[in-house]
PDB file of N, CA, C and O in Angstrom, chain B, residues numbered from 101:
ATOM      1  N   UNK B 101       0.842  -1.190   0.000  1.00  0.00           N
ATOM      2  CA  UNK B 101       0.000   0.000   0.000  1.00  0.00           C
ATOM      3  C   UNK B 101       0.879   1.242   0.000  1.00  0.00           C
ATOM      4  O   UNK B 101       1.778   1.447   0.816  1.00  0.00           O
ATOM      5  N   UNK B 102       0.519   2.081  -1.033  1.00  0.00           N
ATOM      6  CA  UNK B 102       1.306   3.717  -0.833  1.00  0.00           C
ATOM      7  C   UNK B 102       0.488   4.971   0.322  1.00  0.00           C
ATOM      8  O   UNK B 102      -0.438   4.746   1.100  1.00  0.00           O
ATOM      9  N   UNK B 103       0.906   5.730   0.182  1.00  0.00           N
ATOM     10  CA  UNK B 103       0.203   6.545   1.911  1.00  0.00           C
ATOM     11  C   UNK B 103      -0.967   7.093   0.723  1.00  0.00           C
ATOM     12  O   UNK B 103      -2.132   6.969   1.102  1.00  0.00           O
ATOM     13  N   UNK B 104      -0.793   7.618  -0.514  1.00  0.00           N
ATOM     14  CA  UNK B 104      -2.595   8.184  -0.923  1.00  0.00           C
ATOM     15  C   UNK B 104      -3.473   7.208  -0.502  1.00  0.00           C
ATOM     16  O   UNK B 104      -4.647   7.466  -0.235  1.00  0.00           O
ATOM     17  N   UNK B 105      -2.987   6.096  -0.423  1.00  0.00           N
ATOM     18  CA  UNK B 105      -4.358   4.847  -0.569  1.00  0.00           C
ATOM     19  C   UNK B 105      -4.656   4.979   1.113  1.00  0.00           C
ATOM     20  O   UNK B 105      -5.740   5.144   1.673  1.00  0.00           O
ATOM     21  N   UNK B 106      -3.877   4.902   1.453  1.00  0.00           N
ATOM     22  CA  UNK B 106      -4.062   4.553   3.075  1.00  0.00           C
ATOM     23  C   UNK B 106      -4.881   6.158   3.544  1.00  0.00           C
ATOM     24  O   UNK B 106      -5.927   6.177   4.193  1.00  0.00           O
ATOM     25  N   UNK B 107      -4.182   7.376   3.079  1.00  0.00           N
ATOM     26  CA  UNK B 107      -5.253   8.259   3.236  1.00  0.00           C
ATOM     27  C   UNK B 107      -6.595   8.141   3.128  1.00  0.00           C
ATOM     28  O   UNK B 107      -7.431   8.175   4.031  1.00  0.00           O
ATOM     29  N   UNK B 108      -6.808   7.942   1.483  1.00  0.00           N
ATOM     30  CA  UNK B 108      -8.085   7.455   0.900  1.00  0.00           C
ATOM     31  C   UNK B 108      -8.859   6.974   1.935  1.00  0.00           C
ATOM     32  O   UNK B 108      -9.754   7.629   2.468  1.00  0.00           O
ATOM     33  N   UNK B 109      -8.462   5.552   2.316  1.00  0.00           N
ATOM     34  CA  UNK B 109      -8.899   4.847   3.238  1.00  0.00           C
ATOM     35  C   UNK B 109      -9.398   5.559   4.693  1.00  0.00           C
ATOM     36  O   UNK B 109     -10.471   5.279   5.226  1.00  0.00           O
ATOM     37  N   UNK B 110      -8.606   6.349   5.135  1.00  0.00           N
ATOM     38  CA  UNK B 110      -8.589   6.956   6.485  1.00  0.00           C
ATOM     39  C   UNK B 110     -10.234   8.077   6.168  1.00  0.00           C
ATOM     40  O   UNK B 110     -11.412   8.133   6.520  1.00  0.00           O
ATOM     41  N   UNK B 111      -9.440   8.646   5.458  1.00  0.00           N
ATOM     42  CA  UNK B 111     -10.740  10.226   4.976  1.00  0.00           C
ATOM     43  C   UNK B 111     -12.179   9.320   3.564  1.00  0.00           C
ATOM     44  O   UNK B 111     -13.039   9.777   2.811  1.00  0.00           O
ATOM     45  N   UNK B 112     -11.747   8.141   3.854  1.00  0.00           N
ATOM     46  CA  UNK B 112     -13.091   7.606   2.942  1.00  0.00           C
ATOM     47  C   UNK B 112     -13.585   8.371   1.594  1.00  0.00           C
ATOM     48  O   UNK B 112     -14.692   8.888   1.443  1.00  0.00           O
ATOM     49  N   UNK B 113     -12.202   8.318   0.356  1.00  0.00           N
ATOM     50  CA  UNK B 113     -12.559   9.210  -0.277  1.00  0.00           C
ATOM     51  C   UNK B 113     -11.380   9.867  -0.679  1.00  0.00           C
ATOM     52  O   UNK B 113     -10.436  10.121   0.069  1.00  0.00           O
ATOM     53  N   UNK B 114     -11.498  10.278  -2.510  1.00  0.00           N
ATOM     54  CA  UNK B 114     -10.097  10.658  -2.760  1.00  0.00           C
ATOM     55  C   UNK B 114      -9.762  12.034  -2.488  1.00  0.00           C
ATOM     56  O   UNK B 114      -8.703  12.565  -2.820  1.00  0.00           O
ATOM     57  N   UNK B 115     -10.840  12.663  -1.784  1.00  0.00           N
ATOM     58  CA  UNK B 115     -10.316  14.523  -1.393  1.00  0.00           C
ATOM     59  C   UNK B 115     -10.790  14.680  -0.019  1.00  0.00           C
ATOM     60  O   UNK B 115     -11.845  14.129   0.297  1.00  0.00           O
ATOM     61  N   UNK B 116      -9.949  15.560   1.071  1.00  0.00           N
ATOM     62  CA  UNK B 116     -10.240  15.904   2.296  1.00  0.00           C
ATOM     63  C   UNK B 116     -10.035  17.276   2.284  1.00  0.00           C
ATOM     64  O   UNK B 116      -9.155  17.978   1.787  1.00  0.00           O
ATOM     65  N   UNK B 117     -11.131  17.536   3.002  1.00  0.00           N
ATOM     66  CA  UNK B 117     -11.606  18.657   3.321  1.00  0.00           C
ATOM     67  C   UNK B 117      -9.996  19.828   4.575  1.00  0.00           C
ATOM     68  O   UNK B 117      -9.461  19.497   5.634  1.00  0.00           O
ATOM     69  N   UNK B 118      -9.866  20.698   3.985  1.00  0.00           N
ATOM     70  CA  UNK B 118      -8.172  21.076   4.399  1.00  0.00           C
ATOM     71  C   UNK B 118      -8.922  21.634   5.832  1.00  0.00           C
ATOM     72  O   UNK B 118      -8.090  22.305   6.441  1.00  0.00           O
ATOM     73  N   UNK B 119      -9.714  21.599   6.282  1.00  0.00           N
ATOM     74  CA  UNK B 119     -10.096  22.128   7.493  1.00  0.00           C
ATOM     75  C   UNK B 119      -9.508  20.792   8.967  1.00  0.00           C
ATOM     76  O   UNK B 119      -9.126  20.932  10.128  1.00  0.00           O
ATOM     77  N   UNK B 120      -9.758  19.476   7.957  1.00  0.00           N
ATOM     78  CA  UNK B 120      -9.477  18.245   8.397  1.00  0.00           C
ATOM     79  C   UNK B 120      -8.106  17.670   8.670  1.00  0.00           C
ATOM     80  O   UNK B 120      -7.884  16.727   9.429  1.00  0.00           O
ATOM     81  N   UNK B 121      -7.212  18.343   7.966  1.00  0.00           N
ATOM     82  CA  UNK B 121      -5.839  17.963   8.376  1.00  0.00           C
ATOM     83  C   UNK B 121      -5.338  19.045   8.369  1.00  0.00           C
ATOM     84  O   UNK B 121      -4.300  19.005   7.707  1.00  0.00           O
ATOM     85  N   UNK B 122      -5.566  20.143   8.822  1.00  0.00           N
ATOM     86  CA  UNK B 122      -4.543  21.750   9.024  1.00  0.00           C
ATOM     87  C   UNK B 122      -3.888  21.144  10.089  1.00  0.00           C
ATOM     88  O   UNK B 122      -2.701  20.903   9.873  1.00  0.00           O
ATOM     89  N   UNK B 123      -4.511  20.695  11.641  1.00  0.00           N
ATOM     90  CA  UNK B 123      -3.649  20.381  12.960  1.00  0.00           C
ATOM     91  C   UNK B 123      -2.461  19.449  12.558  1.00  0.00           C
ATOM     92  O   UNK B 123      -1.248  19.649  12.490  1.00  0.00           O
ATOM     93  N   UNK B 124      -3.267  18.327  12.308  1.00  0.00           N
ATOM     94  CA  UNK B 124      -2.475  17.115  12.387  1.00  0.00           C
ATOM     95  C   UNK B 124      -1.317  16.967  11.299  1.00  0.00           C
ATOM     96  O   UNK B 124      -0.336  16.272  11.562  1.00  0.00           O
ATOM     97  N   UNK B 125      -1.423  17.555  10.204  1.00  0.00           N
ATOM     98  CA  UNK B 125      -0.712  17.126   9.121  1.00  0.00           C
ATOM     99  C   UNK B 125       0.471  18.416   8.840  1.00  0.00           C
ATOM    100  O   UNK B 125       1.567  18.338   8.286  1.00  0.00           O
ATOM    101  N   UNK B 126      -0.258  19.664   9.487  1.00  0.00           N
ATOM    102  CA  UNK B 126       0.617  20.730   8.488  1.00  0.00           C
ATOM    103  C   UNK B 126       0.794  21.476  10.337  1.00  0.00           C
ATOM    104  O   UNK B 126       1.669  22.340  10.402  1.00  0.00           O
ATOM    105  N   UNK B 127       0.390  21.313  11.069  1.00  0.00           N
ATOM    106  CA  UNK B 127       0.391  22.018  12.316  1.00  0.00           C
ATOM    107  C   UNK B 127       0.208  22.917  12.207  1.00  0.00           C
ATOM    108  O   UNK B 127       0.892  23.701  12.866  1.00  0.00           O
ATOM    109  N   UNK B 128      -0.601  23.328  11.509  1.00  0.00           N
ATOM    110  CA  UNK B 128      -1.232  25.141  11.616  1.00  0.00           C
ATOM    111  C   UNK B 128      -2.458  24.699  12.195  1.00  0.00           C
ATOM    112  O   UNK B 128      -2.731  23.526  12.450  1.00  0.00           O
ATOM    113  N   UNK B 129      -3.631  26.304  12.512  1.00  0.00           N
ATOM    114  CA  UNK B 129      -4.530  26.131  12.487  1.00  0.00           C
ATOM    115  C   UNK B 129      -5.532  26.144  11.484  1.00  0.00           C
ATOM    116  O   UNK B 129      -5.360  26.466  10.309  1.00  0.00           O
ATOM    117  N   UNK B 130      -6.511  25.802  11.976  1.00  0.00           N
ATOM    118  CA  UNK B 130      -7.399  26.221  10.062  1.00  0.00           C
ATOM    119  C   UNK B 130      -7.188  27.107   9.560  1.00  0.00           C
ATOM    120  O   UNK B 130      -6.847  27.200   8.381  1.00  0.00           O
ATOM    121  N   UNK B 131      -7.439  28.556  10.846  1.00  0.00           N
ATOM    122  CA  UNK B 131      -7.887  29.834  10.175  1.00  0.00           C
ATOM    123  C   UNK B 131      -6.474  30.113   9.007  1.00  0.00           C
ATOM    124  O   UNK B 131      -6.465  30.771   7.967  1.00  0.00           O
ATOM    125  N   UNK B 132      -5.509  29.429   9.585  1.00  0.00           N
ATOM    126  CA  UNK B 132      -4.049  29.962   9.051  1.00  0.00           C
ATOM    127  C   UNK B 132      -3.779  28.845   7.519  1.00  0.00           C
ATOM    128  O   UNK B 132      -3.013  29.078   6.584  1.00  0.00           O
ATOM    129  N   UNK B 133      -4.478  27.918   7.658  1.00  0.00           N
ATOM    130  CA  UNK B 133      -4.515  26.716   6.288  1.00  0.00           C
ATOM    131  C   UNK B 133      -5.527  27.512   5.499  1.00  0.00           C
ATOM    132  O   UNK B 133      -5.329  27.640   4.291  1.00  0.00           O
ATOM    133  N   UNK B 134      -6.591  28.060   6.055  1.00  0.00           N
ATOM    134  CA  UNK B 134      -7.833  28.862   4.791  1.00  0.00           C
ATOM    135  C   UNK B 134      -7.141  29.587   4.276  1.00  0.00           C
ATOM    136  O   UNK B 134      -7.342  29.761   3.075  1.00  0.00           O
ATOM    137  N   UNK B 135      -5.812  30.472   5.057  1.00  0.00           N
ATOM    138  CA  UNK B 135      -5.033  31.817   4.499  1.00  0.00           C
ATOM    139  C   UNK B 135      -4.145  31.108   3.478  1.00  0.00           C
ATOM    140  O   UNK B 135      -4.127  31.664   2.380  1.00  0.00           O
ATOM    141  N   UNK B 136      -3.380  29.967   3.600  1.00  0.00           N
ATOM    142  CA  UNK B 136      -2.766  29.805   2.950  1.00  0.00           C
ATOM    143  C   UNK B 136      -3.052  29.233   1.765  1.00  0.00           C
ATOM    144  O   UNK B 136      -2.419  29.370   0.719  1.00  0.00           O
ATOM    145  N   UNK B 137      -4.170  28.490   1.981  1.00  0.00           N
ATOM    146  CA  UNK B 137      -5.034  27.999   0.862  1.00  0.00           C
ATOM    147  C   UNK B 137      -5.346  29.094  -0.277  1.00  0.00           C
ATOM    148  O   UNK B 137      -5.129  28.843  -1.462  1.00  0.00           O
ATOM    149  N   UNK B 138      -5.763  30.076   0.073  1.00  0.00           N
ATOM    150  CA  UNK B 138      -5.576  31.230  -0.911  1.00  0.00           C
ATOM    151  C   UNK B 138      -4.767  31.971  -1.356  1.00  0.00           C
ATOM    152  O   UNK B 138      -5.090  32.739  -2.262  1.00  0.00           O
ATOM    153  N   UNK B 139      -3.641  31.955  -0.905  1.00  0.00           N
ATOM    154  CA  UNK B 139      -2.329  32.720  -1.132  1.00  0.00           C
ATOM    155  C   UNK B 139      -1.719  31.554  -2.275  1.00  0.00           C
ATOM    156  O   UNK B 139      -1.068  31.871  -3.271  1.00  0.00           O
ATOM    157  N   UNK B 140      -2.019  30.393  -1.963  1.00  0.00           N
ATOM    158  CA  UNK B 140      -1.404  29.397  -2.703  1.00  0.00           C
ATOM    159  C   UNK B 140      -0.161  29.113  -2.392  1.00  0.00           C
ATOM    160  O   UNK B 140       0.836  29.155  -3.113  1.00  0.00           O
ATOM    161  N   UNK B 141      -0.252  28.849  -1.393  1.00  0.00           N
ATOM    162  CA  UNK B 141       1.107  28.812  -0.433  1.00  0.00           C
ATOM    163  C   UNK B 141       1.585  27.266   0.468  1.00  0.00           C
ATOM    164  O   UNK B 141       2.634  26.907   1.002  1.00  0.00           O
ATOM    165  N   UNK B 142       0.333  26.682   0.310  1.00  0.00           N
ATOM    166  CA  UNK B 142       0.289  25.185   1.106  1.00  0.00           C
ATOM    167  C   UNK B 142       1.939  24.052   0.243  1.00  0.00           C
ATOM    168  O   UNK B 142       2.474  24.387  -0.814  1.00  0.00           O
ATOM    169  N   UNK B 143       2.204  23.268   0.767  1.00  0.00           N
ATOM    170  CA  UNK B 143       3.287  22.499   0.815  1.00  0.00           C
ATOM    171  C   UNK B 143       2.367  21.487  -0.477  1.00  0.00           C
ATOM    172  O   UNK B 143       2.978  20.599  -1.073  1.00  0.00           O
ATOM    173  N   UNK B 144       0.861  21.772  -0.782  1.00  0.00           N
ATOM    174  CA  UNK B 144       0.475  20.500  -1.877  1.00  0.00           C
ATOM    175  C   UNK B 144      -0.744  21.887  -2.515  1.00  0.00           C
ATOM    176  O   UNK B 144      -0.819  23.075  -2.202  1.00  0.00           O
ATOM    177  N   UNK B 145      -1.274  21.336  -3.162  1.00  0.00           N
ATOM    178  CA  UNK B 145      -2.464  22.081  -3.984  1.00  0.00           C
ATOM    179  C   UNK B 145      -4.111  21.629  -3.172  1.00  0.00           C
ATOM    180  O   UNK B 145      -4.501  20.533  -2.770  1.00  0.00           O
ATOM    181  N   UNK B 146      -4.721  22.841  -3.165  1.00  0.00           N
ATOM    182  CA  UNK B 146      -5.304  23.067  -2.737  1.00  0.00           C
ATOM    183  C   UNK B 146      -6.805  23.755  -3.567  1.00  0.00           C
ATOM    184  O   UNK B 146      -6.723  24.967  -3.766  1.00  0.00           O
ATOM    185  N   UNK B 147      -7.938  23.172  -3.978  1.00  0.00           N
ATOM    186  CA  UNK B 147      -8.538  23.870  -4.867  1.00  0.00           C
ATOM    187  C   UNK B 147     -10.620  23.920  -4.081  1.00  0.00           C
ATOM    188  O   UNK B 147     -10.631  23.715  -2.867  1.00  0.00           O
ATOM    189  N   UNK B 148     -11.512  24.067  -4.474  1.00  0.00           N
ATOM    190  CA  UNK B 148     -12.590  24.674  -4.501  1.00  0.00           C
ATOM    191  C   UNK B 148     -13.409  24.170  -5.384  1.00  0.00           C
ATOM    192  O   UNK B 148     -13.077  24.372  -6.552  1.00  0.00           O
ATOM    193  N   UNK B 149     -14.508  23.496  -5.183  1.00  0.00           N
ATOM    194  CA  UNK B 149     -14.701  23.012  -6.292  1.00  0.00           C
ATOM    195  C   UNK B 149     -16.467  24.151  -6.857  1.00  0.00           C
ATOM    196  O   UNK B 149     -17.115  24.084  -7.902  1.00  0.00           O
ATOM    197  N   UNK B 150     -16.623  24.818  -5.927  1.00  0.00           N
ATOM    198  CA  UNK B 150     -18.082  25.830  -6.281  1.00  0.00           C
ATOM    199  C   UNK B 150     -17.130  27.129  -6.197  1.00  0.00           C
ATOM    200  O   UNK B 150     -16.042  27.218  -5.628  1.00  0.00           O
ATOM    201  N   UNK B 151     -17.727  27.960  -6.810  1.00  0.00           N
ATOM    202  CA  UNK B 151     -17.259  29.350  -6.905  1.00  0.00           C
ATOM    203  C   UNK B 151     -17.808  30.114  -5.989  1.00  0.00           C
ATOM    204  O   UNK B 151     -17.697  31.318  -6.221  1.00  0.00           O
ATOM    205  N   UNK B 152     -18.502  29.749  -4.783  1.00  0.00           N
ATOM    206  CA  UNK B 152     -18.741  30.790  -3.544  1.00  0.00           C
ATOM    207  C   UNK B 152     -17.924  30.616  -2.574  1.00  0.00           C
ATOM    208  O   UNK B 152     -17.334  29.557  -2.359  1.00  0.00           O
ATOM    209  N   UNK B 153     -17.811  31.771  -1.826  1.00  0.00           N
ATOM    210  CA  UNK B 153     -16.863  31.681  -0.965  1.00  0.00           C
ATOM    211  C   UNK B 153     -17.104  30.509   0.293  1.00  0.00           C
ATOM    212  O   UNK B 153     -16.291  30.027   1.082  1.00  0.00           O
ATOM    213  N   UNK B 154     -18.175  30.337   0.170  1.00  0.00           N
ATOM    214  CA  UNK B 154     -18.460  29.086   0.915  1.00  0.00           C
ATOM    215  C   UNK B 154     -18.718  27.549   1.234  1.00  0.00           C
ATOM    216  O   UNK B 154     -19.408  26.914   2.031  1.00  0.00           O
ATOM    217  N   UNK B 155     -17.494  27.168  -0.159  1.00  0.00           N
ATOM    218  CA  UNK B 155     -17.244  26.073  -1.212  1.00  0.00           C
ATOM    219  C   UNK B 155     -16.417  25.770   0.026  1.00  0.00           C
ATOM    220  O   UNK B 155     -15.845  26.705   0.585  1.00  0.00           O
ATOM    221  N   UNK B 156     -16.323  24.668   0.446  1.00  0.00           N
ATOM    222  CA  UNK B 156     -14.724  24.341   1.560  1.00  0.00           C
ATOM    223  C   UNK B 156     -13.599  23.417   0.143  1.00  0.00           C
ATOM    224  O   UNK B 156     -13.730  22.752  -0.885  1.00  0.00           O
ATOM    225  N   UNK B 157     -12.541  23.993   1.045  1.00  0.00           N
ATOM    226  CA  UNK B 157     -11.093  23.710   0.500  1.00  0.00           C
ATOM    227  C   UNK B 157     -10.641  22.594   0.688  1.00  0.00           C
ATOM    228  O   UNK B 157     -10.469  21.985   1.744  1.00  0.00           O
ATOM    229  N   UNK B 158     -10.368  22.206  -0.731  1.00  0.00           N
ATOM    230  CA  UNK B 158     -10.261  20.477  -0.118  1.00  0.00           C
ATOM    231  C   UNK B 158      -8.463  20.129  -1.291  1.00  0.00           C
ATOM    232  O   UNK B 158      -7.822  20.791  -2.106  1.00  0.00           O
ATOM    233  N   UNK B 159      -8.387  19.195  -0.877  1.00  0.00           N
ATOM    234  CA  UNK B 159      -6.783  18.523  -0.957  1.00  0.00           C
ATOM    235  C   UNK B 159      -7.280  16.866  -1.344  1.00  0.00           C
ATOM    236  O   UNK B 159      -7.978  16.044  -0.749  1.00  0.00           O
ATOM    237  N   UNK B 160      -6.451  16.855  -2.792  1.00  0.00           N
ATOM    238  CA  UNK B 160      -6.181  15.419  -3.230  1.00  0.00           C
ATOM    239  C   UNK B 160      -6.061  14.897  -2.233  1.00  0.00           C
ATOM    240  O   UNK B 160      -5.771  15.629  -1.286  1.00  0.00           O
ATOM    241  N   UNK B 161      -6.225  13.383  -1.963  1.00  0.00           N
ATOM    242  CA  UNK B 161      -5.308  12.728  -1.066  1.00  0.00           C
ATOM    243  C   UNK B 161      -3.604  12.255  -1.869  1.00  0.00           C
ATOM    244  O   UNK B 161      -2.515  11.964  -1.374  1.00  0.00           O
ATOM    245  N   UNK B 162      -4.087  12.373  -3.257  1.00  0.00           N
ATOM    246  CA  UNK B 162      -2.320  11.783  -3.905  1.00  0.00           C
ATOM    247  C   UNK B 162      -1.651  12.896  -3.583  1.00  0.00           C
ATOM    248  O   UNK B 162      -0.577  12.589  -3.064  1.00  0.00           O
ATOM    249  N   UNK B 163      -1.843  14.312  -3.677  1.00  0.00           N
ATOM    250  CA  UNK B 163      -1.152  15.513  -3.086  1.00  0.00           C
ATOM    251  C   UNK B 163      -0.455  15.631  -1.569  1.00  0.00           C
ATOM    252  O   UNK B 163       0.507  16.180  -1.031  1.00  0.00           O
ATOM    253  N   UNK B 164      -1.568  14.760  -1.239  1.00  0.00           N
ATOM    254  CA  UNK B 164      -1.302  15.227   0.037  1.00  0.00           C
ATOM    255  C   UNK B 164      -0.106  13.683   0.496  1.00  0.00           C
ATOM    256  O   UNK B 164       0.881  13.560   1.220  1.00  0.00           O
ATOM    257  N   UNK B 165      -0.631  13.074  -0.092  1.00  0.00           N
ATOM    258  CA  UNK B 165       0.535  11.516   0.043  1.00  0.00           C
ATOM    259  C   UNK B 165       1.259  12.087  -0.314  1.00  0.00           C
ATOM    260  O   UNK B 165       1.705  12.361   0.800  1.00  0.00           O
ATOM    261  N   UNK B 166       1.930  12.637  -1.001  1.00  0.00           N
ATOM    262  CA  UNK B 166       3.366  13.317  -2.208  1.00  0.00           C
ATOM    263  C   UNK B 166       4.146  14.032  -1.029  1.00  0.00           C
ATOM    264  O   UNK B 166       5.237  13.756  -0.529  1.00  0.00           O
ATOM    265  N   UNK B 167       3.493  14.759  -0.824  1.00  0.00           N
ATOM    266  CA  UNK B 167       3.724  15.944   0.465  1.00  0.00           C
ATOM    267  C   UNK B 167       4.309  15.198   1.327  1.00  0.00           C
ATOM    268  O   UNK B 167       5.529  15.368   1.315  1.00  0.00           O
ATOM    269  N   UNK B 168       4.009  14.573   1.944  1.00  0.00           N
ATOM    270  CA  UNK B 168       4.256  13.913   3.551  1.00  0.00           C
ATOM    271  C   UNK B 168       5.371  12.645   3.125  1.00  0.00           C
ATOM    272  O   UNK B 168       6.154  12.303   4.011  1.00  0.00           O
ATOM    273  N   UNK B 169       5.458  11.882   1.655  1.00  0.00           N
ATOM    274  CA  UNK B 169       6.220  10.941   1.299  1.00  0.00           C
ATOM    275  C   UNK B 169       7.541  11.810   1.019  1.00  0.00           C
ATOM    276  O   UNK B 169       8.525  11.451   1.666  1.00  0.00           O
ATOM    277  N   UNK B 170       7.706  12.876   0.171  1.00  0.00           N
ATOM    278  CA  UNK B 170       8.377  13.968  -0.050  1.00  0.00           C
ATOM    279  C   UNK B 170       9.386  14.200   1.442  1.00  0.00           C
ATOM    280  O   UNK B 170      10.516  13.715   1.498  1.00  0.00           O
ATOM    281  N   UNK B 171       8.734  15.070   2.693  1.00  0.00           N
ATOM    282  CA  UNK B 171       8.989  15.665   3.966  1.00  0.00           C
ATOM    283  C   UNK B 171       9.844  14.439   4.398  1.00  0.00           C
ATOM    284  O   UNK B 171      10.951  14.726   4.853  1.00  0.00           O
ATOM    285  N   UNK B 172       9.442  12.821   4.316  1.00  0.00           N
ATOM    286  CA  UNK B 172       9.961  12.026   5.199  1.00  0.00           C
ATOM    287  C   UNK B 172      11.660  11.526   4.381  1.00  0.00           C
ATOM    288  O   UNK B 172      12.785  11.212   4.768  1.00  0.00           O
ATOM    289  N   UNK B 173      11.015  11.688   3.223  1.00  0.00           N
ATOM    290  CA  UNK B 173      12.287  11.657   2.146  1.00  0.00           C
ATOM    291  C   UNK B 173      13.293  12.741   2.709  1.00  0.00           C
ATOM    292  O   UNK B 173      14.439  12.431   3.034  1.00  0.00           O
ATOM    293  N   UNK B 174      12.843  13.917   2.798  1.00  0.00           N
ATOM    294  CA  UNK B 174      13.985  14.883   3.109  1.00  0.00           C
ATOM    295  C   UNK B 174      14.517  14.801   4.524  1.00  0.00           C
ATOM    296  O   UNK B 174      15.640  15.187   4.848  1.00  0.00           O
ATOM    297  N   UNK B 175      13.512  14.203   5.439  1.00  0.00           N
ATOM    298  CA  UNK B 175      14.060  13.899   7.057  1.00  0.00           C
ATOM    299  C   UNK B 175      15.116  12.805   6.921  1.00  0.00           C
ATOM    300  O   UNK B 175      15.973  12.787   7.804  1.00  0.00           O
ATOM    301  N   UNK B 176      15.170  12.099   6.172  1.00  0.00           N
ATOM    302  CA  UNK B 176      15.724  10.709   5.805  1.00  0.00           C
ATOM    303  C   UNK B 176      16.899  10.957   5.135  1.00  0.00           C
ATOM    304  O   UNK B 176      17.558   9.921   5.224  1.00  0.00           O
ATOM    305  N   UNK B 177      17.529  11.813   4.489  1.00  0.00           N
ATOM    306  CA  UNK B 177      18.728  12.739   3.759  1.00  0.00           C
ATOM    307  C   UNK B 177      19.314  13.123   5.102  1.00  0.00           C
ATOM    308  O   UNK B 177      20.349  12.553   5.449  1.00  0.00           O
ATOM    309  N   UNK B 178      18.570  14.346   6.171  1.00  0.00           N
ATOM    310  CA  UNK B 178      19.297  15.010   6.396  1.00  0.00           C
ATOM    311  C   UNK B 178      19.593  13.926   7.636  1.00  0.00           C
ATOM    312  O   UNK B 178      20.542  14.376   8.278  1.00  0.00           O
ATOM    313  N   UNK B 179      19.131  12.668   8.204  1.00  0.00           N
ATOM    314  CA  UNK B 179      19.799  12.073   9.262  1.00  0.00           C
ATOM    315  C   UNK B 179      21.067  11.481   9.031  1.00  0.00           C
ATOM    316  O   UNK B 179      21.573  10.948   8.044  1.00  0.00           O
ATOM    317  N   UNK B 180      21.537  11.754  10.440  1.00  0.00           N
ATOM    318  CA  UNK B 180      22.947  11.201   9.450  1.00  0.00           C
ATOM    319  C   UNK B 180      23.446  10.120  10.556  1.00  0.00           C
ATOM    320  O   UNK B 180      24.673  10.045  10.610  1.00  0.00           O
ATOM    321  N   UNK B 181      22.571   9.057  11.667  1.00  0.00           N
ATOM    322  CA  UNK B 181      22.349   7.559  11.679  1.00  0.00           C
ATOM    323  C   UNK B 181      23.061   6.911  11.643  1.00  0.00           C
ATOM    324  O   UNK B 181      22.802   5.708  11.656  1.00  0.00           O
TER     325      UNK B 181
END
């Protein structure tokens, strides 16, 4: 199994809602993941799928696997073990 699938699995579904992993995944808070979500600034892509501002912001899970497979890749370089 690769981590999108196991996401998938976790969030039931190939997109999560970025309100849902701001703590746990990116350690911000929401209000500060909504900001960045619009600045276009997040560590993966981040998109909207209605054009009101009251569409919630949601994240691939393969993005978000990339991201976190990516981070552990670079923790894994810089140990030096």
């Amino acid at each position: 199994m690769n981590t999108a699938m196991l996401l998938a699995a976790r969030f039931n579904g190939p997109t999560v809602p970025l309100e849902s992993i701001s703590e746990e995944f990116l350690g911000i808070e929401r209000k500060k993941a909504l900001e960045l979500a619009r600045l276009g600034t997040l560590p993966f892509p981040a998109t909207r799928l209605g054009r009101t501002q009251n569409a919630p912001w949601l994240v691939h899970v393969d993005d978000l696997g990339k991201a976190l497979d990516d981070a552990f890749k670079e923790a894994r370089a810089a140990c030096t073990l």
